[in-house]
C-alpha positions in Angstrom: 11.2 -8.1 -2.8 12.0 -5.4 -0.3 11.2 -1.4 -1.2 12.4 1.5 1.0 9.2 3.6 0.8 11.3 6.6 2.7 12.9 7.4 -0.6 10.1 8.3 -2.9 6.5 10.0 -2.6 3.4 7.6 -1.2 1.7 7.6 -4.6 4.8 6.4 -6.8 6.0 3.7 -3.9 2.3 2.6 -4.1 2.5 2.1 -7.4 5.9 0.2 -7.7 4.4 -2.3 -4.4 0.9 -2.8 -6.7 3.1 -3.8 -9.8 4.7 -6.2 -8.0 2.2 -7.7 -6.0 0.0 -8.0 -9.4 3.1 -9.7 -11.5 3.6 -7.8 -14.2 7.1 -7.1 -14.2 7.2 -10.9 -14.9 7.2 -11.8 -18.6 5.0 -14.7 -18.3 2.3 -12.2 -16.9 -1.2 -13.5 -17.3 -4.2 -11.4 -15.8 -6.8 -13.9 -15.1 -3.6 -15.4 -12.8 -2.1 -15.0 -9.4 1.3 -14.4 -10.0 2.9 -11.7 -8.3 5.7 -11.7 -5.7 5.9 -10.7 -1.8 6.5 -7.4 -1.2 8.2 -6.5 2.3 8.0 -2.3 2.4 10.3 -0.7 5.3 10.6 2.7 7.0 6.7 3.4 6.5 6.7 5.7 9.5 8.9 7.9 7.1 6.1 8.1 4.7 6.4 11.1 2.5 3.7 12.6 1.1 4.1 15.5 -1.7 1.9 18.9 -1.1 -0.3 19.5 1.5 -2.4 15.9 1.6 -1.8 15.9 5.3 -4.0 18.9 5.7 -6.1 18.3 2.7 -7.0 14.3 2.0 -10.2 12.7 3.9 -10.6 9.1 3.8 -14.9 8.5 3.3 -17.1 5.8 4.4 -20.4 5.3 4.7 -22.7 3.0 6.7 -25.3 2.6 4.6 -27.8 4.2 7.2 -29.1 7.5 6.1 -26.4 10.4 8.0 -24.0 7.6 7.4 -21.1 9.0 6.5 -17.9 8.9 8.4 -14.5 11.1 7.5 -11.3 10.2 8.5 -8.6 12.7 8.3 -5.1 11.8 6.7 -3.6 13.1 9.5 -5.1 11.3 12.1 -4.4 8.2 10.0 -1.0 9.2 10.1 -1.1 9.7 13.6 -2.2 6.3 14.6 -0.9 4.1 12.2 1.3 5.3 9.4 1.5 1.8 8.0 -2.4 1.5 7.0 -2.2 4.8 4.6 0.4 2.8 2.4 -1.8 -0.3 2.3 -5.1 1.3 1.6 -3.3 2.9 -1.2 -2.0 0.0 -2.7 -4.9 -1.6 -2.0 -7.2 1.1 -4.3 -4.4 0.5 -6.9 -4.7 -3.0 -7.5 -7.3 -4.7 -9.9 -11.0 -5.2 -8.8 -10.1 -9.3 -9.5 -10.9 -11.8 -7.2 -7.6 -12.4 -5.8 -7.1 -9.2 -4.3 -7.3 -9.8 -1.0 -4.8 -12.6 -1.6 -2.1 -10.6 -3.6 -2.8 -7.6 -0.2 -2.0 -10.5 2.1 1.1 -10.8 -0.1 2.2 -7.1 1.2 4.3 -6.8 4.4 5.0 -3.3 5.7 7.8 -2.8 8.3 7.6 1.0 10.5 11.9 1.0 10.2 14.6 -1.2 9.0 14.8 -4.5 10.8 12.0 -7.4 9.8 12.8 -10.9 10.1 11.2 -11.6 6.6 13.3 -13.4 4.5 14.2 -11.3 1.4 15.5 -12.2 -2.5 15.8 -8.9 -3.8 15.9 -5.2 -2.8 14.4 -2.0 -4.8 
């Protein structure tokens, strides 16, 4: 399936790609199950995002070491790779099952229009 993230907010697009990559717009919908469709998301360098999360969100990690902790503004994420902002959302949206990675790897995002991926159905 193909979804134009240009046209709605980060957090609502995340949510539609997550649905689909889990399978549960399918009826036979099982969740111990891998069943969920490939997702090919364009125009992510037109990412919207609703308030002032540019100024305000920070992506945390931490190294484990004591002083460990590393922030990552959203704007510099945006800056150097819009694409990665979409998929750490969807990522953080999808069940903690042991398939995520797989149905993540299922997730294709395109910066504009053109892609070469083969396409049944657009959202």
């Amino acid at each position: 399936m193909q979804i134009d993230v240009s046209k709605q907010p980060m957090g609502r697009a995340a949510s539609v790609i997550a649905n689909l990559l889990r399978g549960k717009h399918k009826r036979d919908f099982t969740p111990n199950l891998d069943g969920g469709d490939y997702v090919v998301a364009v125009n992510t360098g037109k990412l919207k995002l609703s308030g002032r999360k540019v100024e305000q969100k920070v992506y945390y990690r931490h190294s484990g070491y004591l002083g460990g902790l590393r922030k990552t503004p959203l704007k510099n994420l945006i800056q150097k790779n819009p694409s990665d902002v979409l998929r750490r959302a969807v990522f953080s949206m999808l069940d903690d099952v042991k398939f995520r990675k797989a149905m993540i790897a299922r997730l294709k995002l395109v910066k504009d229009e053109t892609h070469n991926f083969k396409v049944d159905k657009a959202i």
